[in-house]
mmCIF file of the N, C-alpha and C atoms, coordinates in Angstrom:
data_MODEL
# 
_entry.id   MODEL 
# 
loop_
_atom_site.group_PDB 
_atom_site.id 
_atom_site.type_symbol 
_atom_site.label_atom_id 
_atom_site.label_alt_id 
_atom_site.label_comp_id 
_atom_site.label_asym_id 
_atom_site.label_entity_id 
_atom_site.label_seq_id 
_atom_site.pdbx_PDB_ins_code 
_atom_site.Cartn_x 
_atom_site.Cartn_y 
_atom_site.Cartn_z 
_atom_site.occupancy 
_atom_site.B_iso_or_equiv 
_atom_site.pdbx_formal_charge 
_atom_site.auth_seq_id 
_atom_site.auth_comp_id 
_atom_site.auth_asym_id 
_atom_site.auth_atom_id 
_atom_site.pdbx_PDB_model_num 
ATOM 1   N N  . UNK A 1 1  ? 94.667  128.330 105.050 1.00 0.00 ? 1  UNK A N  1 
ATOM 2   C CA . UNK A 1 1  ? 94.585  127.936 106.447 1.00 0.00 ? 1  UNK A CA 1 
ATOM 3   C C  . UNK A 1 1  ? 93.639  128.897 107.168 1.00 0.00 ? 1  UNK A C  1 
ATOM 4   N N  . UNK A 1 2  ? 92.894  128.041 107.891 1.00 0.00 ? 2  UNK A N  1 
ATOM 5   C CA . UNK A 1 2  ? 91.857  129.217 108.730 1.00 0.00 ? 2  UNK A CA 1 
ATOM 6   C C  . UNK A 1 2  ? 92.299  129.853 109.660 1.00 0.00 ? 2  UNK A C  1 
ATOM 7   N N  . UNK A 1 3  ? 91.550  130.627 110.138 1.00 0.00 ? 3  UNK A N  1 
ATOM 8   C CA . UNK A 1 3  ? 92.593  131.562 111.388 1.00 0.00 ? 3  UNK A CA 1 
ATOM 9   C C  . UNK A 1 3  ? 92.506  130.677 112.477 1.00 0.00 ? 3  UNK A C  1 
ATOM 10  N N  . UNK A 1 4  ? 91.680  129.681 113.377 1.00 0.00 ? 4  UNK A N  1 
ATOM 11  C CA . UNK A 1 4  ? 91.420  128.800 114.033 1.00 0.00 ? 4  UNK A CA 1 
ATOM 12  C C  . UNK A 1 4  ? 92.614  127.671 113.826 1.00 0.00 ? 4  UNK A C  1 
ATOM 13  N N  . UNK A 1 5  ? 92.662  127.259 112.462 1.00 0.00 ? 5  UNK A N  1 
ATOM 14  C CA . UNK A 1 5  ? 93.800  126.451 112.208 1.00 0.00 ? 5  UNK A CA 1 
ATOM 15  C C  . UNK A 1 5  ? 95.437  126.990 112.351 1.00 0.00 ? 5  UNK A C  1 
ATOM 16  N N  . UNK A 1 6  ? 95.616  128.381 112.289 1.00 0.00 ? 6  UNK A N  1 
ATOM 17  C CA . UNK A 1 6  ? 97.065  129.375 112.391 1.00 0.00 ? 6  UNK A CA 1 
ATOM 18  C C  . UNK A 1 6  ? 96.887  129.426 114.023 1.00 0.00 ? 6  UNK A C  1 
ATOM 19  N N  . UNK A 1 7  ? 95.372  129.592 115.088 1.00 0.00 ? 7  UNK A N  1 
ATOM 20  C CA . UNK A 1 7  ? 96.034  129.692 116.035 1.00 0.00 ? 7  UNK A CA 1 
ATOM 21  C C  . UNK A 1 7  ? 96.388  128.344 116.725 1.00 0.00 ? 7  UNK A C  1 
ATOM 22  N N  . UNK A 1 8  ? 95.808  127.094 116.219 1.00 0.00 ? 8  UNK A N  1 
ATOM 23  C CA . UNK A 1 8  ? 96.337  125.955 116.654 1.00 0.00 ? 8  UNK A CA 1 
ATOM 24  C C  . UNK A 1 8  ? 97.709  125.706 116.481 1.00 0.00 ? 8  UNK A C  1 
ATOM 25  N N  . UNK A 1 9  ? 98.436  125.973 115.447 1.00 0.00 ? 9  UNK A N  1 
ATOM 26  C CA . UNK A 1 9  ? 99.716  125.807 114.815 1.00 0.00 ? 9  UNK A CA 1 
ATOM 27  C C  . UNK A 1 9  ? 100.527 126.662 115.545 1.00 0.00 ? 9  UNK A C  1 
ATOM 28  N N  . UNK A 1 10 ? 100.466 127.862 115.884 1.00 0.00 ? 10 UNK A N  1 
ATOM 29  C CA . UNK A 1 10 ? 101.362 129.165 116.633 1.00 0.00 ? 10 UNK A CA 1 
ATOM 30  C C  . UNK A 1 10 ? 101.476 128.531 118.177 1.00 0.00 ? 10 UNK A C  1 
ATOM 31  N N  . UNK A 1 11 ? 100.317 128.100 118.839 1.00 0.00 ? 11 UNK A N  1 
ATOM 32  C CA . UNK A 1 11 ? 100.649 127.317 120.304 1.00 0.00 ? 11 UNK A CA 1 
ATOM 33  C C  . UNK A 1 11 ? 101.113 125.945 120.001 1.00 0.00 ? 11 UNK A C  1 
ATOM 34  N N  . UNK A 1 12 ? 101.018 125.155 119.140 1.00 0.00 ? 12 UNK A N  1 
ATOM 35  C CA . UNK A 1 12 ? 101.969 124.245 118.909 1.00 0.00 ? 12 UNK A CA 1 
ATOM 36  C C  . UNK A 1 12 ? 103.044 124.471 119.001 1.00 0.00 ? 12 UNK A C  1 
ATOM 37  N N  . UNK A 1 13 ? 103.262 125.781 118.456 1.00 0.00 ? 13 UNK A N  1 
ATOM 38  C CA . UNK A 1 13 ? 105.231 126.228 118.250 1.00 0.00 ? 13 UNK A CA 1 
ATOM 39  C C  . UNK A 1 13 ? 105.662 126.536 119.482 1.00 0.00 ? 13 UNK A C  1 
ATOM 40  N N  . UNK A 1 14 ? 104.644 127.605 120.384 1.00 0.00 ? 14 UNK A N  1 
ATOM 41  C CA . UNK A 1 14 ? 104.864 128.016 121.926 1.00 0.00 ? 14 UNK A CA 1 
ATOM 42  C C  . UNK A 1 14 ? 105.499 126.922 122.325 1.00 0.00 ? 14 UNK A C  1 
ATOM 43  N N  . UNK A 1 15 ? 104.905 125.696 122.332 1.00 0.00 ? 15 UNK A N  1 
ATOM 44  C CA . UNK A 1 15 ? 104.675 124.729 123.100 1.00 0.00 ? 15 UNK A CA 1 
ATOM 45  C C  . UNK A 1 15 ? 106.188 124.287 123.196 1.00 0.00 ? 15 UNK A C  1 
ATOM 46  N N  . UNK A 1 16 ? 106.482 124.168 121.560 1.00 0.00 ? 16 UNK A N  1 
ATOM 47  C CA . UNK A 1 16 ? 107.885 123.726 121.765 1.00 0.00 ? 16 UNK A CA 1 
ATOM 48  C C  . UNK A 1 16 ? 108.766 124.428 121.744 1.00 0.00 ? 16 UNK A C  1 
ATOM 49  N N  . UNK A 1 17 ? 109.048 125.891 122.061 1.00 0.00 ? 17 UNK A N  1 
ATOM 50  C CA . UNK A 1 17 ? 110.003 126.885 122.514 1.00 0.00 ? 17 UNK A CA 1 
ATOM 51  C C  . UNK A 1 17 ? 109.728 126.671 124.381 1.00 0.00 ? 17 UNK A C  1 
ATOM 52  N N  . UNK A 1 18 ? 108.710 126.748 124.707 1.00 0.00 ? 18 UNK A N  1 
ATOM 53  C CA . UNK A 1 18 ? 108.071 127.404 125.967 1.00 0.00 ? 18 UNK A CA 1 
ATOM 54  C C  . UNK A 1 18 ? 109.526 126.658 126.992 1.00 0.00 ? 18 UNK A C  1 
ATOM 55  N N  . UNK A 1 19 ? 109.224 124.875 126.836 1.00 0.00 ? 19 UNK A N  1 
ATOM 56  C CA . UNK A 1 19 ? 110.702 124.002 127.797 1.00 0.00 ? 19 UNK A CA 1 
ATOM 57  C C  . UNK A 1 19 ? 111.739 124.929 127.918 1.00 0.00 ? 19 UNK A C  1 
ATOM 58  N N  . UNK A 1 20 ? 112.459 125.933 126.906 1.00 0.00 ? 20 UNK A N  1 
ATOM 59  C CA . UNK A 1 20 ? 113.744 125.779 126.852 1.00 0.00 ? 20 UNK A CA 1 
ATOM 60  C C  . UNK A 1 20 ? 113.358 127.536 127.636 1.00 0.00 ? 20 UNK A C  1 
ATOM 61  N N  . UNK A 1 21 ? 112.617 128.141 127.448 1.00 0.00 ? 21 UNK A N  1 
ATOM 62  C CA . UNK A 1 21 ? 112.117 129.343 127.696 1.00 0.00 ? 21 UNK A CA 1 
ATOM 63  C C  . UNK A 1 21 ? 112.053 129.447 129.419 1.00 0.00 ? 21 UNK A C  1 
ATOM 64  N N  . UNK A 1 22 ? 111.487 128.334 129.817 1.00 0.00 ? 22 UNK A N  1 
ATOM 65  C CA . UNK A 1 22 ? 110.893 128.545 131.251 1.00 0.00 ? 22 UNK A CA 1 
ATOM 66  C C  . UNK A 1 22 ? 111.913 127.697 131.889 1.00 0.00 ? 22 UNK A C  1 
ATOM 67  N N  . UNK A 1 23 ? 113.394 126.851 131.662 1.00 0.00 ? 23 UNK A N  1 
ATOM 68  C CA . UNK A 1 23 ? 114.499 126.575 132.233 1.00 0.00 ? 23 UNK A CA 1 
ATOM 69  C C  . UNK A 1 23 ? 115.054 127.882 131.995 1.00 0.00 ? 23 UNK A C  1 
ATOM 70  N N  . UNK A 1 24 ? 115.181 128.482 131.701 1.00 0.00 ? 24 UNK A N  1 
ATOM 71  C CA . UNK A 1 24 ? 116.014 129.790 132.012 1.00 0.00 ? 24 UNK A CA 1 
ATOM 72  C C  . UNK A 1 24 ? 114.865 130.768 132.626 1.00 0.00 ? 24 UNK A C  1 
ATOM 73  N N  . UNK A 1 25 ? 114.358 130.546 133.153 1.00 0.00 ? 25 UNK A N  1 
ATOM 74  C CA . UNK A 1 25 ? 113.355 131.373 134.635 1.00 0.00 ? 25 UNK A CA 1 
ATOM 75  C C  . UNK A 1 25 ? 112.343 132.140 133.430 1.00 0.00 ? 25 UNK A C  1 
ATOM 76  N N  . UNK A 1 26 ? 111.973 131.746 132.438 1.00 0.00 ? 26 UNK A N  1 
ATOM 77  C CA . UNK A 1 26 ? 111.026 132.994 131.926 1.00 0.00 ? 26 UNK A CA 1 
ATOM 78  C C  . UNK A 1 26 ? 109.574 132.163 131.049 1.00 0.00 ? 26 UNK A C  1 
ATOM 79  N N  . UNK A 1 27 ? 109.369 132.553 130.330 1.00 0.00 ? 27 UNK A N  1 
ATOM 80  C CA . UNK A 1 27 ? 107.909 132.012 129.339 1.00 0.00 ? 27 UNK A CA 1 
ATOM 81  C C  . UNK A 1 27 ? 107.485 132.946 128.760 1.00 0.00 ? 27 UNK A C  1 
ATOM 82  N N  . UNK A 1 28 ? 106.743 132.640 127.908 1.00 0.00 ? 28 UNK A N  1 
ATOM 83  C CA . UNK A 1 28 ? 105.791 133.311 126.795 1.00 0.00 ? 28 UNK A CA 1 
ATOM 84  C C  . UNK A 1 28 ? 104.216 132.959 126.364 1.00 0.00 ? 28 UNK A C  1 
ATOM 85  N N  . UNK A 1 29 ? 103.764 134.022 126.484 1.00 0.00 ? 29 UNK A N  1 
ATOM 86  C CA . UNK A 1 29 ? 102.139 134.393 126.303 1.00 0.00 ? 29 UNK A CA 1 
ATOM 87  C C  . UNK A 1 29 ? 101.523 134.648 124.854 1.00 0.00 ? 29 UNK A C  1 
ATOM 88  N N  . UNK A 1 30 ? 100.873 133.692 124.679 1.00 0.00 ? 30 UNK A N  1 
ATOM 89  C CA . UNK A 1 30 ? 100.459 134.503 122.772 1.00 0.00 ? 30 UNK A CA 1 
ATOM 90  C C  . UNK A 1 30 ? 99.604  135.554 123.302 1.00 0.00 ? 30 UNK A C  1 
ATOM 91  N N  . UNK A 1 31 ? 99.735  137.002 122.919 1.00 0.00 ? 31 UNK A N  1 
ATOM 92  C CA . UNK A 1 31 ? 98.486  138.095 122.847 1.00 0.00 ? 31 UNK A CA 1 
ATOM 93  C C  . UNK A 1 31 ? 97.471  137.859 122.046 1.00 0.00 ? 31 UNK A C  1 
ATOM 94  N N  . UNK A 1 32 ? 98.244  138.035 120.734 1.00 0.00 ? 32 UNK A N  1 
ATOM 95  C CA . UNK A 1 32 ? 96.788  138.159 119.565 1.00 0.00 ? 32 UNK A CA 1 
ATOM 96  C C  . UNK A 1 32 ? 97.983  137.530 118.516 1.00 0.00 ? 32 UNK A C  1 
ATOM 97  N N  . UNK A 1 33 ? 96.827  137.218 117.559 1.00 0.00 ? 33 UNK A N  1 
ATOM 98  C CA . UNK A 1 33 ? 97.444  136.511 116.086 1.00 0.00 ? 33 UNK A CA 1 
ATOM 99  C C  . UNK A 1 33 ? 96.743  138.261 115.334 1.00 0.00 ? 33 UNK A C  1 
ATOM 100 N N  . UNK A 1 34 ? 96.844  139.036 114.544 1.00 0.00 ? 34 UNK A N  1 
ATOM 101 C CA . UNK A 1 34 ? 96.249  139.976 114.102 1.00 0.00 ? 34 UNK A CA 1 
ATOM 102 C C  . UNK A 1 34 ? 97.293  140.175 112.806 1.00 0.00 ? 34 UNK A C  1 
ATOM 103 N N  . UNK A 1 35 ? 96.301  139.514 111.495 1.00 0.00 ? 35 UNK A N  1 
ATOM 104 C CA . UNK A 1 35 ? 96.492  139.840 110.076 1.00 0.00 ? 35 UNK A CA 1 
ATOM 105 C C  . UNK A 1 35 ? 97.949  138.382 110.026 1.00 0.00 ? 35 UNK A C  1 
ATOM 106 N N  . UNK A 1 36 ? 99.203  139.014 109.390 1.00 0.00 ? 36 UNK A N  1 
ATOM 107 C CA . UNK A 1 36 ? 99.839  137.683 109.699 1.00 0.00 ? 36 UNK A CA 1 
ATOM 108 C C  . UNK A 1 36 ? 101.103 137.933 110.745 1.00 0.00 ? 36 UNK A C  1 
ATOM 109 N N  . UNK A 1 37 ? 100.945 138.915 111.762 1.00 0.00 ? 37 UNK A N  1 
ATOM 110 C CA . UNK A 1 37 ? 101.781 139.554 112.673 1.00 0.00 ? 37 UNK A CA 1 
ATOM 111 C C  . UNK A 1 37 ? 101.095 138.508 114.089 1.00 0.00 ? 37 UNK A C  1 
ATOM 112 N N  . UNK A 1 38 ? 102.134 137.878 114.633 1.00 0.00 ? 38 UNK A N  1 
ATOM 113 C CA . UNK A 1 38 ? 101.554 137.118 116.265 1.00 0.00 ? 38 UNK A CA 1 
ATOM 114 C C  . UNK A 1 38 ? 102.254 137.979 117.327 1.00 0.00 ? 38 UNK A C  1 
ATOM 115 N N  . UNK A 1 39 ? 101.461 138.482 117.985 1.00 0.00 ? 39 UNK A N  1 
ATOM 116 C CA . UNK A 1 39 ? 101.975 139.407 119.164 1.00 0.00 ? 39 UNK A CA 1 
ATOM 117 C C  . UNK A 1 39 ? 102.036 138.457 120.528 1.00 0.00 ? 39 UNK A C  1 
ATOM 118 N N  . UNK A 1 40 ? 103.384 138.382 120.928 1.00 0.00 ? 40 UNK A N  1 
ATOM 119 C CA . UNK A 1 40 ? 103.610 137.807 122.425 1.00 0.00 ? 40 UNK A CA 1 
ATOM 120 C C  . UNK A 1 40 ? 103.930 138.458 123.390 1.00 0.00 ? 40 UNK A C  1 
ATOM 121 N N  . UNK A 1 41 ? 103.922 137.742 124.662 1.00 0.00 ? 41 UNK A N  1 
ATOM 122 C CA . UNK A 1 41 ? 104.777 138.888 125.408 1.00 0.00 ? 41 UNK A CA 1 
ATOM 123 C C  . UNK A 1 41 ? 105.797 137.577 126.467 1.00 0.00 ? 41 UNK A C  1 
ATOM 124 N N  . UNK A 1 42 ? 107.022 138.222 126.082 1.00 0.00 ? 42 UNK A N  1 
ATOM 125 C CA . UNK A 1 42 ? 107.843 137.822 126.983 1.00 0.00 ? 42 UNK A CA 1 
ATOM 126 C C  . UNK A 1 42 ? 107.717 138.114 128.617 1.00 0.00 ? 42 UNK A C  1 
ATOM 127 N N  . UNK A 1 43 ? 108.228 136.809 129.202 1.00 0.00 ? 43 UNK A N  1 
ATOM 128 C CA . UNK A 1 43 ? 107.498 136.877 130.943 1.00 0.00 ? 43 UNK A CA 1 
ATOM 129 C C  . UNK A 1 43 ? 109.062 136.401 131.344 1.00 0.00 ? 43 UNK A C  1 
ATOM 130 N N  . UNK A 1 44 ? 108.552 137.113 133.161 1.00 0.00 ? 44 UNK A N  1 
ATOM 131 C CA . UNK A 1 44 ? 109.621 136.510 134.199 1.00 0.00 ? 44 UNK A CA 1 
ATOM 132 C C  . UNK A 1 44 ? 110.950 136.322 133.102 1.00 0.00 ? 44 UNK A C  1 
ATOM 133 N N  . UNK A 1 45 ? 112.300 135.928 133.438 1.00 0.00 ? 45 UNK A N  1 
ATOM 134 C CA . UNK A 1 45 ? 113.792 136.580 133.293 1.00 0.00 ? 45 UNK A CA 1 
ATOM 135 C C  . UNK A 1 45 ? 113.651 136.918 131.564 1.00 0.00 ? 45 UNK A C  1 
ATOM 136 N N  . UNK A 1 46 ? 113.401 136.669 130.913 1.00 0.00 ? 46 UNK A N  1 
ATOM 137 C CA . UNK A 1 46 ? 112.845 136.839 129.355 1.00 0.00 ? 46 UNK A CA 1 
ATOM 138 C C  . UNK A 1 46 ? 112.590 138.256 129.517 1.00 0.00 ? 46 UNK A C  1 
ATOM 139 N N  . UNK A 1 47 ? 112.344 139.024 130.297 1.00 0.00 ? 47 UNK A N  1 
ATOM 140 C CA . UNK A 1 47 ? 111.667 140.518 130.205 1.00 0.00 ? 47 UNK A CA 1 
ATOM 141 C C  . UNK A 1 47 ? 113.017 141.712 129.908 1.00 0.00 ? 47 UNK A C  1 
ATOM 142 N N  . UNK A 1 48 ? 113.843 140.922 131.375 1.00 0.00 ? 48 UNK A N  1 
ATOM 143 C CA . UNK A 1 48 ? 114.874 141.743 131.423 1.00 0.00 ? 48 UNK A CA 1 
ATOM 144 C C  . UNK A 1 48 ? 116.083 141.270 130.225 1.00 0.00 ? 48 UNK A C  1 
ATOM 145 N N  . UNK A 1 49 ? 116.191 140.040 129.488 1.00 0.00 ? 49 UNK A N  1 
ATOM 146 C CA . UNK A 1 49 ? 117.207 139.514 128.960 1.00 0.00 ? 49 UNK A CA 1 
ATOM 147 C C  . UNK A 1 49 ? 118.074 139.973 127.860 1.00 0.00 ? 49 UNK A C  1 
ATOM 148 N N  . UNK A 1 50 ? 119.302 140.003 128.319 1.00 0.00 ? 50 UNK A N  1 
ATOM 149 C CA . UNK A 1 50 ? 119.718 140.863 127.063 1.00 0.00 ? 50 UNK A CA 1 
ATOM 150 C C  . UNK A 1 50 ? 119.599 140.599 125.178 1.00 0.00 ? 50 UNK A C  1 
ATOM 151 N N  . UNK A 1 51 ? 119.749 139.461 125.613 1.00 0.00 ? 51 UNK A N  1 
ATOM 152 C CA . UNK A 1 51 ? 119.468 138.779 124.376 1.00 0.00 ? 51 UNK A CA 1 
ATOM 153 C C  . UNK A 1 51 ? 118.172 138.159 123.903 1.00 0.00 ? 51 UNK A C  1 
ATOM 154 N N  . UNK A 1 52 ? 117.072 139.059 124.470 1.00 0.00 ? 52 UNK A N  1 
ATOM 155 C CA . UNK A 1 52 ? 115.690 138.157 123.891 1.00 0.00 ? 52 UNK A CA 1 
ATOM 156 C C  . UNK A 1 52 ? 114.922 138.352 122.420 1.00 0.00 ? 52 UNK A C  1 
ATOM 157 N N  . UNK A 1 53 ? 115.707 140.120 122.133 1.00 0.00 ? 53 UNK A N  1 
ATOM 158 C CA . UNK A 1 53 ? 115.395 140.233 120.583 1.00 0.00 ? 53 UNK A CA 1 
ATOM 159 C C  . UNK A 1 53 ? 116.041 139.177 119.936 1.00 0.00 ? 53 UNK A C  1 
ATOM 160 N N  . UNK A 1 54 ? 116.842 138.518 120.408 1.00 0.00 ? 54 UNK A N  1 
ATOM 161 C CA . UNK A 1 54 ? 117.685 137.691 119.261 1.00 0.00 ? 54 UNK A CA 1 
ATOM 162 C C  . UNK A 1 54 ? 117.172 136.295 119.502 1.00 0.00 ? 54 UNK A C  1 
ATOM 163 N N  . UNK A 1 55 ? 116.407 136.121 120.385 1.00 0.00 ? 55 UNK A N  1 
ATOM 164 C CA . UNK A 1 55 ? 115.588 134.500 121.066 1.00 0.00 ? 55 UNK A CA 1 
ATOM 165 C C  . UNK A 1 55 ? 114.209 134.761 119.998 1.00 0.00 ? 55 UNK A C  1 
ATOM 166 N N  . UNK A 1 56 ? 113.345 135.886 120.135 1.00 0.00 ? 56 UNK A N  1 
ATOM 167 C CA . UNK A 1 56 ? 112.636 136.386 119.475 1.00 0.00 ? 56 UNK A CA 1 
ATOM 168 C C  . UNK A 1 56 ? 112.184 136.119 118.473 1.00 0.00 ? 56 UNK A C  1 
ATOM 169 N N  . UNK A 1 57 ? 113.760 136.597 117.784 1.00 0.00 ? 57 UNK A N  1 
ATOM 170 C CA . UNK A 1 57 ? 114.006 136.214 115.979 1.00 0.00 ? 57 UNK A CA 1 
ATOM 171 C C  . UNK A 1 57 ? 114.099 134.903 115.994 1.00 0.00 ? 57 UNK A C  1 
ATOM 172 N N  . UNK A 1 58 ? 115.170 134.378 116.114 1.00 0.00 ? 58 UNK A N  1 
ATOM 173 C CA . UNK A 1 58 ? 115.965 133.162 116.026 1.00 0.00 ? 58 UNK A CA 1 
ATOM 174 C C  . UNK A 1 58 ? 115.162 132.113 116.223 1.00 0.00 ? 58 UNK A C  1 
ATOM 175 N N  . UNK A 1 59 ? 114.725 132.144 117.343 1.00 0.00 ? 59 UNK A N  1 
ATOM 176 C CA . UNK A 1 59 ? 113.900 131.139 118.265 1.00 0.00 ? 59 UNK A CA 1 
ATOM 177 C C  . UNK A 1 59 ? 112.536 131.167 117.728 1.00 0.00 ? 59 UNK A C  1 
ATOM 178 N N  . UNK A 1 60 ? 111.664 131.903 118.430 1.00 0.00 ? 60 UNK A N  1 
ATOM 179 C CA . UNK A 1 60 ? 110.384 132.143 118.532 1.00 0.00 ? 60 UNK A CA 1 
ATOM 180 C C  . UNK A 1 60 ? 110.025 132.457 116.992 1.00 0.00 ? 60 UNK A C  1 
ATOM 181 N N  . UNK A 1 61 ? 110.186 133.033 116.275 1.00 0.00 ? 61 UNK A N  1 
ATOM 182 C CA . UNK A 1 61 ? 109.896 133.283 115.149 1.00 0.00 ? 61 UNK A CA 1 
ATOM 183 C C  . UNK A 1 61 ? 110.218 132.384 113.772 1.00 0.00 ? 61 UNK A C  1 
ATOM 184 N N  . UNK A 1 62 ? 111.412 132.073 113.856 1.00 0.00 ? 62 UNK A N  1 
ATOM 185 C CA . UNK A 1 62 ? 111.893 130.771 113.169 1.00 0.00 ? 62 UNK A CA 1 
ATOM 186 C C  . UNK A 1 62 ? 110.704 129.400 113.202 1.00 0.00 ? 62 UNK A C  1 
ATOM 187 N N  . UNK A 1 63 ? 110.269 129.327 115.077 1.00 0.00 ? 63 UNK A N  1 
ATOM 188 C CA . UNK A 1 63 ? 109.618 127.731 114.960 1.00 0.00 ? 63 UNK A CA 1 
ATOM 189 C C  . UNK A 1 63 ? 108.036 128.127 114.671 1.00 0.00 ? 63 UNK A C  1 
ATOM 190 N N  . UNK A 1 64 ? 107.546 129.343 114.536 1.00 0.00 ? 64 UNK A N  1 
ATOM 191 C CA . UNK A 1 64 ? 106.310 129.975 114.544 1.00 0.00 ? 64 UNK A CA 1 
ATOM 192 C C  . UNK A 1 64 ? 105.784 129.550 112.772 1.00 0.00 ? 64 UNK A C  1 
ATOM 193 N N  . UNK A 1 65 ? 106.817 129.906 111.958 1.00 0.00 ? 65 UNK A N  1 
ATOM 194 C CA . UNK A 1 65 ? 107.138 130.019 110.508 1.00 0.00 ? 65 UNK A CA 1 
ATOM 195 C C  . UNK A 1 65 ? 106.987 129.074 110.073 1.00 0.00 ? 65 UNK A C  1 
ATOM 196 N N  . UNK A 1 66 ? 108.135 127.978 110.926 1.00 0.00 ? 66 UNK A N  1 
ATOM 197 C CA . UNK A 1 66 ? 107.218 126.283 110.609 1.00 0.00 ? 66 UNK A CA 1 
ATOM 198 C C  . UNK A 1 66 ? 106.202 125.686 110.281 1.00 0.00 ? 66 UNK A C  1 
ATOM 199 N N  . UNK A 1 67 ? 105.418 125.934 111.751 1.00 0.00 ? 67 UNK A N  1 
ATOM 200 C CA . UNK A 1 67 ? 104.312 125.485 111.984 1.00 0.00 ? 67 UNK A CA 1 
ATOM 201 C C  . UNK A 1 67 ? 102.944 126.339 110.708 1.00 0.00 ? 67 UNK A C  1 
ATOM 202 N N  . UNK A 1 68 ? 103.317 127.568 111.107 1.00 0.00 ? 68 UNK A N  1 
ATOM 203 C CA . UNK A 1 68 ? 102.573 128.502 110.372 1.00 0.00 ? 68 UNK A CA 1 
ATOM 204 C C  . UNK A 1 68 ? 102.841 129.434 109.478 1.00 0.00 ? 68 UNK A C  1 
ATOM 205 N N  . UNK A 1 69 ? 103.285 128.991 108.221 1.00 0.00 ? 69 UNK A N  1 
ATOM 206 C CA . UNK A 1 69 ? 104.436 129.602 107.433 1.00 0.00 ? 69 UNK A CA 1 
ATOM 207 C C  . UNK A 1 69 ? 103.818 130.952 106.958 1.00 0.00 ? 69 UNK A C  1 
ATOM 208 N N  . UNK A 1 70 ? 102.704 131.153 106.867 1.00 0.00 ? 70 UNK A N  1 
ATOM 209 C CA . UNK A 1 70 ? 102.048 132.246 106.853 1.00 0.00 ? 70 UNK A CA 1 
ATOM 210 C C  . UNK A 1 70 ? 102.318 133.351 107.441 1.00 0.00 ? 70 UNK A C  1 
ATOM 211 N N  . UNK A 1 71 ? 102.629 133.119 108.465 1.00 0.00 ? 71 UNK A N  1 
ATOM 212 C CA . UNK A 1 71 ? 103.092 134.465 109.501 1.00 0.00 ? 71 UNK A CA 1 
ATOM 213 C C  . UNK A 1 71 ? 104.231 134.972 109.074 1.00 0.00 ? 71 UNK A C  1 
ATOM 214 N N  . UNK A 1 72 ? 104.134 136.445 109.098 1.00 0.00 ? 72 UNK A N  1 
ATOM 215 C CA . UNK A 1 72 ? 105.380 137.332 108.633 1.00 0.00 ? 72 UNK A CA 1 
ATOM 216 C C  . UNK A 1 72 ? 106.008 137.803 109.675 1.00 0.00 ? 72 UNK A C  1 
ATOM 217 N N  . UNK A 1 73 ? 105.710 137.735 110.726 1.00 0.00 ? 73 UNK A N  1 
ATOM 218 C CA . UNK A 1 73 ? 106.258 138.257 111.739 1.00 0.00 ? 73 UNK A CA 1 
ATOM 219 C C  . UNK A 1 73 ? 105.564 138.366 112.944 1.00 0.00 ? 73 UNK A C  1 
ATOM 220 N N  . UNK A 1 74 ? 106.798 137.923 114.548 1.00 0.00 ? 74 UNK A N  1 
ATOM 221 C CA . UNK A 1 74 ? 106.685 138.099 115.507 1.00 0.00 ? 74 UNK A CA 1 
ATOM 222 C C  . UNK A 1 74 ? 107.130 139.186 116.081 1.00 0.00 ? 74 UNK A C  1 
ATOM 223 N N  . UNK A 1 75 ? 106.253 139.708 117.219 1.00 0.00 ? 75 UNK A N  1 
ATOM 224 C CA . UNK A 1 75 ? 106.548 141.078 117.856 1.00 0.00 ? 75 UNK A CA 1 
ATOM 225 C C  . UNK A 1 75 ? 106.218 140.739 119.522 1.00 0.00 ? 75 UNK A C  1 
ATOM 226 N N  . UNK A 1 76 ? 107.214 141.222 120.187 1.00 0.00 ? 76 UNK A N  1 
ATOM 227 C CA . UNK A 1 76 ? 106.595 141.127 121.622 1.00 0.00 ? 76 UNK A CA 1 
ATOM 228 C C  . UNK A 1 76 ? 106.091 142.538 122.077 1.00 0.00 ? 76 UNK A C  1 
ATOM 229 N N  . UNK A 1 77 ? 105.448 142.331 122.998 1.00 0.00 ? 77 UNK A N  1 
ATOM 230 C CA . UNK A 1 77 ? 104.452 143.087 123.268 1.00 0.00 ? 77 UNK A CA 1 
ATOM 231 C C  . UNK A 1 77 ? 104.569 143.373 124.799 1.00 0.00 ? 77 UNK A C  1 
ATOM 232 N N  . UNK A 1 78 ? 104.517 144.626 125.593 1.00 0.00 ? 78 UNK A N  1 
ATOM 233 C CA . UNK A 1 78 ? 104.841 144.814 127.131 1.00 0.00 ? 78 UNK A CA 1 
ATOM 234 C C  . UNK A 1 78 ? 103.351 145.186 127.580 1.00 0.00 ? 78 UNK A C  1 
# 
């Protein structure tokens, strides 16, 4: 997969986390795709949330893997 094709696939996944993300007051930004690590950054109530390492994993990283099974890992980024 080209890197052009991984970053089409990673905002595909945004796309379908982002609904459930931005009803609970917050959203997410892709930074960079760099090697097979995608750096985001959690926005608005997502910043402060207690539970966003576990949205992170669970969530964000799970539907990322899908799309782009390549990726080893998500990291947010401040």
């Amino acid at each position: 997969m080209t890197a052009e094709e991984t970053l089409i696939n990673v905002e595909k996944a945004l796309e379908e986390i982002r609904p459930f993300l931005v009803s609970d007051g917050g959203n997410i930004k892709l930074i960079s795709i760099e090697d097979a690590v995608v750096k985001v950054q959690l926005e608005g109530a997502c910043m402060g949330c207690s539970v966003n390492q576990m949205t992170l994993k669970n969530g964000v990283e799970a539907t990322i893997k899908k799309y782009a099974p390549q990726i080893d890992e998500v990291i947010n980024v401040t």
